[in-house]
N, C-alpha and C positions, 0 to 999 in steps of 0.2 A: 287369744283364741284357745289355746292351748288348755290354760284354765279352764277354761267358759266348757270346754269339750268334755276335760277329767269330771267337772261335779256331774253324777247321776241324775240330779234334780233337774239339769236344762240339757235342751231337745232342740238340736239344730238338724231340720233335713233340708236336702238342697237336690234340686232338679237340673239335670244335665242332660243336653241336648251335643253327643260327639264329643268335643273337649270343650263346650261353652256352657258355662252355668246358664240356667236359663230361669232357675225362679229358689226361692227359699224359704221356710220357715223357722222362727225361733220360739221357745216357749218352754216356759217355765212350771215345771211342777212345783205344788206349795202345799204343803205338811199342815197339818191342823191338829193343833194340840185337843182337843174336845172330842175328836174323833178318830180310826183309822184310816178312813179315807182318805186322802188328796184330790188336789182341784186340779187343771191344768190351765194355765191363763196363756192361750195364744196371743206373742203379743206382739208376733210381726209376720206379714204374710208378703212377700213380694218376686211378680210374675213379671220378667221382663218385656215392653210393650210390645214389641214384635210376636210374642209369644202366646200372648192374650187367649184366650176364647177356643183354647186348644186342651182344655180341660188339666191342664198343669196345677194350677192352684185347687181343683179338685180332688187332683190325687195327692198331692199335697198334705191336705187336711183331711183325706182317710186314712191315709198312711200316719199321722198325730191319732186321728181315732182308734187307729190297730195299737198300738202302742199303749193307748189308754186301756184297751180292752187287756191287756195285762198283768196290769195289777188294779186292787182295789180303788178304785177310781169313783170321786162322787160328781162329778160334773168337770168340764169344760168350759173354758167362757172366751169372750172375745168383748172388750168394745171400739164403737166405731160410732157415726152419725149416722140416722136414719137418711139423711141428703147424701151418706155415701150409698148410694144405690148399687152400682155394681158389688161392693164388698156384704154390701146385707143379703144381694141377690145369695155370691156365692155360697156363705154362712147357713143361708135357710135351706139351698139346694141340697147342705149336704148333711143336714137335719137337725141346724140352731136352731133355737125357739126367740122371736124377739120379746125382748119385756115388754111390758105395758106401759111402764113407767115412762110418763112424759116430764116429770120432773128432775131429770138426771142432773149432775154436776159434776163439771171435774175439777179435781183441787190438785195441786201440785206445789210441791217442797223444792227451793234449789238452793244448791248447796254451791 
């Protein structure tokens, strides 16, 4: 953790409810050699169930977007399945754009 916390490039914010965590974000900023910009790839969002539908994971992901507005920032991204409906809900409410692209895949390396 401790690591994870030092590099500048990753973004852990956490939702506390009293002394009980109650929701979190992680996400990584990513450098692009072609341009100055960075992207931010949200790549975990999680609202404990009990907590749900209490606009946590909303401020969650404005509070990633204040942060963005910062520095030079060329987009944000997130993916997820369009079958995850509640997570696409959030994502658009709080002004993702969904792709078009019905042809998605995801490929993965394991080591």
């Amino acid at each position: 953790m401790t690591a994870f916390l030092e590099n500048p490039l990753n973004h852990l914010l956490v939702a506390v409810d009293g002394s009980e965590t109650v929701g979190y974000i992680i996400a990584y900023e990513l450098q692009r050699p072609d341009r100055e910009q960075s992207m931010i790839h949200l790549y975990d969002i999680t609202v404990a169930k009990k907590h749900r539908q209490k606009g946590i994971g909303t401020a969650l992901i404005e509070q990633l977007k204040s942060i963005c507005s910062t520095k030079p920032m060329m987009k944000m991204f997130v993916g997820t399945n369009r079958s995850n409906e509640p997570a696409v809900g959030l994502y658009q409410k709080t002004g993702a754009v969904p792709s078009d692209d019905t042809d998605a895949v995801g490929l993965t390396w394991f080591f």
